[in-house]
matplotlib code that plots the C-alpha trace (Angstrom):
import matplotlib.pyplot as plt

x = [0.0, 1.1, -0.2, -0.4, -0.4, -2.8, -2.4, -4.3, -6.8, -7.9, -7.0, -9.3, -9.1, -6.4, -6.0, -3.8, -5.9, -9.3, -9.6, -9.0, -11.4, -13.9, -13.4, -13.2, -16.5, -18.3, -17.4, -18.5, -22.5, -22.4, -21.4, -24.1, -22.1, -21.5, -17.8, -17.2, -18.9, -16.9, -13.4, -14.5, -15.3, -11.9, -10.1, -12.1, -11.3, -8.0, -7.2, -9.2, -7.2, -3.2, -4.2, -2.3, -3.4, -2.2, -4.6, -4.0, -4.0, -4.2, -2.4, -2.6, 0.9, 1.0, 3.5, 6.8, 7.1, 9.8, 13.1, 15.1, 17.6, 18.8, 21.0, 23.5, 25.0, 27.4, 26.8, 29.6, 32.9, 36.0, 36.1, 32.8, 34.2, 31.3, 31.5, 34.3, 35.3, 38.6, 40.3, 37.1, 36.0, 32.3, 32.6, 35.0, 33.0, 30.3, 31.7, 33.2, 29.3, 27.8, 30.6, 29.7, 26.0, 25.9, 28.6, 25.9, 23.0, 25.0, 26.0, 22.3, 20.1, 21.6, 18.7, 19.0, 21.3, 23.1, 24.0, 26.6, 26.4, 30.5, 33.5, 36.0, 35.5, 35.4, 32.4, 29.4, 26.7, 23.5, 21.5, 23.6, 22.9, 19.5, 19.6, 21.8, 18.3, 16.6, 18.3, 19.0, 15.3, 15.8, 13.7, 15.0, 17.4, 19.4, 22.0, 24.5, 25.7, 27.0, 25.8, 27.7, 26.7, 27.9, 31.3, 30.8, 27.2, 26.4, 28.5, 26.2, 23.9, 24.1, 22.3, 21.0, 18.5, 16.6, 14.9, 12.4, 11.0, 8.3, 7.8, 9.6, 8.0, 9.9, 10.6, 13.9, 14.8, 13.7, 15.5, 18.7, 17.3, 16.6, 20.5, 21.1, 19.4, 20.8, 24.0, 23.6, 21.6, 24.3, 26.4, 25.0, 26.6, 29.5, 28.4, 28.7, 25.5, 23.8, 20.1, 19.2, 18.8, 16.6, 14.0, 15.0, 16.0, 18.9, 19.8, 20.9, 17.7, 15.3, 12.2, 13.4, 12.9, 9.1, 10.1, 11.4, 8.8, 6.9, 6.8, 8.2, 4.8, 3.8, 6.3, 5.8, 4.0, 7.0, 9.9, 8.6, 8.2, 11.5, 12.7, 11.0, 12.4, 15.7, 15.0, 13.5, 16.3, 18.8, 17.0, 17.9, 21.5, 21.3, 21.7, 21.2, 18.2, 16.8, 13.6, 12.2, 12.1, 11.1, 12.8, 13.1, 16.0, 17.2, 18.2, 15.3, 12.9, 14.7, 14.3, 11.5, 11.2, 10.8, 14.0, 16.0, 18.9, 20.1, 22.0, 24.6, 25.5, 27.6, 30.8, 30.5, 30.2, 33.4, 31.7, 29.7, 32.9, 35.2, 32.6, 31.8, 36.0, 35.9, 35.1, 32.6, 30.9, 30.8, 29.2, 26.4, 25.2, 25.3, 24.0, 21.1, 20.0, 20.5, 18.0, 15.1, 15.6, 14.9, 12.3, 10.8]
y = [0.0, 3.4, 6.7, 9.9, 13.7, 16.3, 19.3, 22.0, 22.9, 19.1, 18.6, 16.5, 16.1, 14.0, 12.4, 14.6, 17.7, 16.5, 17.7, 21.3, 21.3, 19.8, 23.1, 25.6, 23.7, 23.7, 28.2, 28.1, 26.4, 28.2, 31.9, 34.5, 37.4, 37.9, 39.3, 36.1, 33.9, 35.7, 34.6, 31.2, 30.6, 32.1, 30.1, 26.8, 27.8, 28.0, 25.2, 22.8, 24.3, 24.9, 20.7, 18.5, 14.9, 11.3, 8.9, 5.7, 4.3, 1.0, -0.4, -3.8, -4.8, -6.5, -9.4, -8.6, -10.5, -10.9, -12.3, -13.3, -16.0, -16.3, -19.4, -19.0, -22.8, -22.5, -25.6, -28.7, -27.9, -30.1, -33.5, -32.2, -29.2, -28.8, -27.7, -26.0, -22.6, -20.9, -21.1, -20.9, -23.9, -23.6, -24.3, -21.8, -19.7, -20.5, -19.8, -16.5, -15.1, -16.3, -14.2, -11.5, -11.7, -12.1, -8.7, -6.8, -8.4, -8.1, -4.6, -3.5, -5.9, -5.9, -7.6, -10.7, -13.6, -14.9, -18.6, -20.1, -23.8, -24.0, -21.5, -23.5, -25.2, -28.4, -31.4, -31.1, -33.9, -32.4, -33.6, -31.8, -29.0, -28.5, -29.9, -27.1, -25.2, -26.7, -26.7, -23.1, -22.4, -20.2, -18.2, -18.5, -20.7, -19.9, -22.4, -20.9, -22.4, -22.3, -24.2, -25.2, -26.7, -30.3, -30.1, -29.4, -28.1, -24.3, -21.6, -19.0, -20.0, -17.5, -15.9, -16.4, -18.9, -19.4, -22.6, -23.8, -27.4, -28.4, -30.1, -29.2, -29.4, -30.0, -27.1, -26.8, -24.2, -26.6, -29.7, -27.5, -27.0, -30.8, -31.2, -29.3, -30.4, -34.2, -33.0, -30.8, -34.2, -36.3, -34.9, -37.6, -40.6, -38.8, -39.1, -42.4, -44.6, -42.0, -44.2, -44.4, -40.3, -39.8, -42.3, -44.3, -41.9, -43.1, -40.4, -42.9, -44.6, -42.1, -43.8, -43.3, -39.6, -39.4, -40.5, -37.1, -35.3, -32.4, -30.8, -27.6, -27.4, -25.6, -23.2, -22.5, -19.6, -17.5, -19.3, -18.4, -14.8, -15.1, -16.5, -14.0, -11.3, -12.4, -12.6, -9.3, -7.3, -9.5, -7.6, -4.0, -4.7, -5.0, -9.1, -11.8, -13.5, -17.1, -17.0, -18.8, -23.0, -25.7, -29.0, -32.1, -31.2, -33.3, -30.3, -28.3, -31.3, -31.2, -28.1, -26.7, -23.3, -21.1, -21.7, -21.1, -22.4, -19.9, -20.7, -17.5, -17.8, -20.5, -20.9, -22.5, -19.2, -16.9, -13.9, -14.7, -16.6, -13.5, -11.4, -14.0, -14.2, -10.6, -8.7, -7.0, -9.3, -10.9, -8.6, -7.6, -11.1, -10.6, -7.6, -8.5, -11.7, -8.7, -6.4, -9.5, -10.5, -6.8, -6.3, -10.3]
z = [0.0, -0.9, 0.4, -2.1, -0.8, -1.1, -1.8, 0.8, -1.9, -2.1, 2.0, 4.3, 8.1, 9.3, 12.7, 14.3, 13.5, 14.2, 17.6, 17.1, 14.0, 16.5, 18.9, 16.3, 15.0, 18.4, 19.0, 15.5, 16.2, 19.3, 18.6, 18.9, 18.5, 14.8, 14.8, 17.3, 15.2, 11.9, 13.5, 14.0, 10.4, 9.7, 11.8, 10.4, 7.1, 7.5, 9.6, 6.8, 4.2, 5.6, 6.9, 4.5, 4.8, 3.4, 2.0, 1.2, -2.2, -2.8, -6.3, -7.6, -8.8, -12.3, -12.1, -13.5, -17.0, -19.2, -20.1, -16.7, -18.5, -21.8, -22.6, -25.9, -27.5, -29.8, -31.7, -32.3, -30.6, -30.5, -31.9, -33.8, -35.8, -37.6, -41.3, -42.9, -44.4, -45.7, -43.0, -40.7, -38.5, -37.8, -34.2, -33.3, -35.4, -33.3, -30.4, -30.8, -32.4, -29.0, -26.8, -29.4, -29.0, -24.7, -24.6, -25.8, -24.1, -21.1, -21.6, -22.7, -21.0, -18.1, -15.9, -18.1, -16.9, -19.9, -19.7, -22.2, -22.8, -23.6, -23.5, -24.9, -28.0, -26.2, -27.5, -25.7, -25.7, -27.6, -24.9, -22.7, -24.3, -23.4, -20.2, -19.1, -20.4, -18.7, -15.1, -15.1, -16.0, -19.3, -20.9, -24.3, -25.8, -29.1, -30.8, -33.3, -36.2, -39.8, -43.0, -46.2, -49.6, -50.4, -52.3, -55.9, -55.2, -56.1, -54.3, -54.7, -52.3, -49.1, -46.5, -42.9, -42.2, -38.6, -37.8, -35.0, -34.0, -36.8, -39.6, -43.2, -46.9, -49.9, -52.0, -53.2, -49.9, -48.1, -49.2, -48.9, -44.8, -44.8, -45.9, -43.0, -40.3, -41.2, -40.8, -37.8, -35.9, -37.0, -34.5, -32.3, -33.5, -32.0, -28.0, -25.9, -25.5, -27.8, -27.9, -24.5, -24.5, -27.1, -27.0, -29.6, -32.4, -34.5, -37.3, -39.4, -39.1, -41.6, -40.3, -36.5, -37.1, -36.2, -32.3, -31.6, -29.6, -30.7, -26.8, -28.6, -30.1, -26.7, -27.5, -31.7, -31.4, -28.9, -31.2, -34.7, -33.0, -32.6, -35.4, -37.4, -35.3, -36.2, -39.8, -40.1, -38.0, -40.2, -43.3, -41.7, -41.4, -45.2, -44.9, -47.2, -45.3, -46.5, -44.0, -41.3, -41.3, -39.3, -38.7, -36.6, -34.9, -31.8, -30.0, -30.6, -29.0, -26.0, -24.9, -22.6, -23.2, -26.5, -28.8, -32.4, -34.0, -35.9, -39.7, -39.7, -43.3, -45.7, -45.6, -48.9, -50.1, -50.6, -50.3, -46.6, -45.6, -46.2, -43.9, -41.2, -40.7, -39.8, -36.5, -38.0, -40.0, -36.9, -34.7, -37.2, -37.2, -33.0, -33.3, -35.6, -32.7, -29.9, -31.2, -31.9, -28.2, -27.7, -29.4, -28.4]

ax = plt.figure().add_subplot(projection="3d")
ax.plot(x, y, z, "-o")
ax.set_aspect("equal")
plt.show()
């Protein structure tokens, strides 16, 4: 409870006046001679006026919503490098975007915990990956990566690509996504007893596929919001964009909370690889994720 002050033009009695008011009220109903009964009125008048008062106003607090935790993966890392570029290695690529991206949400957003899932560029278990999501209750989770075309496929193919838990068609974007999201789930044939932590699911198994859960459908609506956040603040820093997809990712149908995986650009392609090696071409891409978490 709050209490909100008066001003004397607005004033009402308060407790520790109310006894004089009641005298100056009693002279006042009592008064038979008129310049007597004149200087009571005065006096009442003034004393109801100069009496500033507190009353109490009671707000209803709105519970505080928004983002609290935000946990950045910078996807593959050590024995799985991830795909390749001249001279970058998509996991160290990875890794240095998600340092990029947290300095500024830490530096603008500075209420919101930022949670990285590796420093190093160390392997860490997919499943890992979201569990660490998971125990540090996120908000939002965001996986970083890179994509490449097949060797002797077309280099010309380019652009930043976000992706949430769903289902994918087949037009000829979308077989290029498919491409990718193979390669990226691969990365579990890497980690020890792989099959007993994801119920089943074998990505060299095509029909196993359909075991992944669709939990994240809880969550579409926030992630494609998102996602097309991302996109769209891409577009304003003048970048290639290649729109929003959706995909059975293992990672993705782990997690518990709205989440992306975010396709940076190709490293297939000289041009984006020449920009993603710099500092700058860097940041932009950070920059661009920053200001969709802002405006989430």
């Amino acid at each position: 409870m709050s209490f909100t002050h008066f001003s004397p033009q607005n004033t009402l009695f308060n407790g520790g006046n109310i006894a004089s008011i009641y005298i100056l009220l009693l002279i006042f109903m009592k008064a038979n001679n008129s310049f007597l009964l004149f200087i009571s009125f005065c006096f009442l008048k003034t004393t109801l006026l100069a009496t500033p008062v507190f009353l109490p106003k009671y707000i209803k607090k709105e519970p505080v919503v928004g983002i609290k935790t935000i946990v950045l993966d910078a996807g593959h890392g050590g024995k799985d490098p991830g795909c390749f570029g001249h001279p970058l290695v998509e996991g160290k690529l990875n890794l240095a975007i998600a340092f990029k991206l947290g300095a500024f949400i830490e530096k603008n957003l500075p209420d919101i915990k930022v949670i990285y899932t590796r420093k190093t560029d160390k392997f860490l278990d997919i499943y890992q990956r979201a569990a660490i999501a998971t125990r540090v209750k996120a908000d939002l989770f965001i996986s970083i990566h890179c994509n490449t075309m097949l060797a002797g496929a077309r280099k010309d193919v380019q652009g930043t690509e976000v992706y949430v838990f769903g289902t994918y068609k087949t037009d000829e974007n979308e077989e290029i996504a498919q491409r990718f999201i193979a390669r990226e789930n691969n990365s579990i044939l890497l980690e020890n007893d792989y099959p007993k932590y994801y119920g089943g699911f074998d990505p060299a198994v095509a029909s196993t596929q359909a075991i992944l859960t669709v939990k994240q459908s809880i969550f579409k609506e926030q992630s494609l919001k998102l996602a097309n956040g991302i996109i769209n603040e891409s577009k304003k820093l003048l970048r290639i964009t290649r729109g929003v997809h959706e995909g059975s990712f293992a990672l993705l149908s782990l997690t518990t909370m709205p989440s992306v995986l975010v396709q940076t650009g190709y490293l297939s392609n000289p041009e984006e690889n020449n920009e993603l090696e710099t500092e700058r071409g860097q940041s932009r891409i950070a920059k661009s994720i920053f200001r969709a978490i802002k405006a989430y």
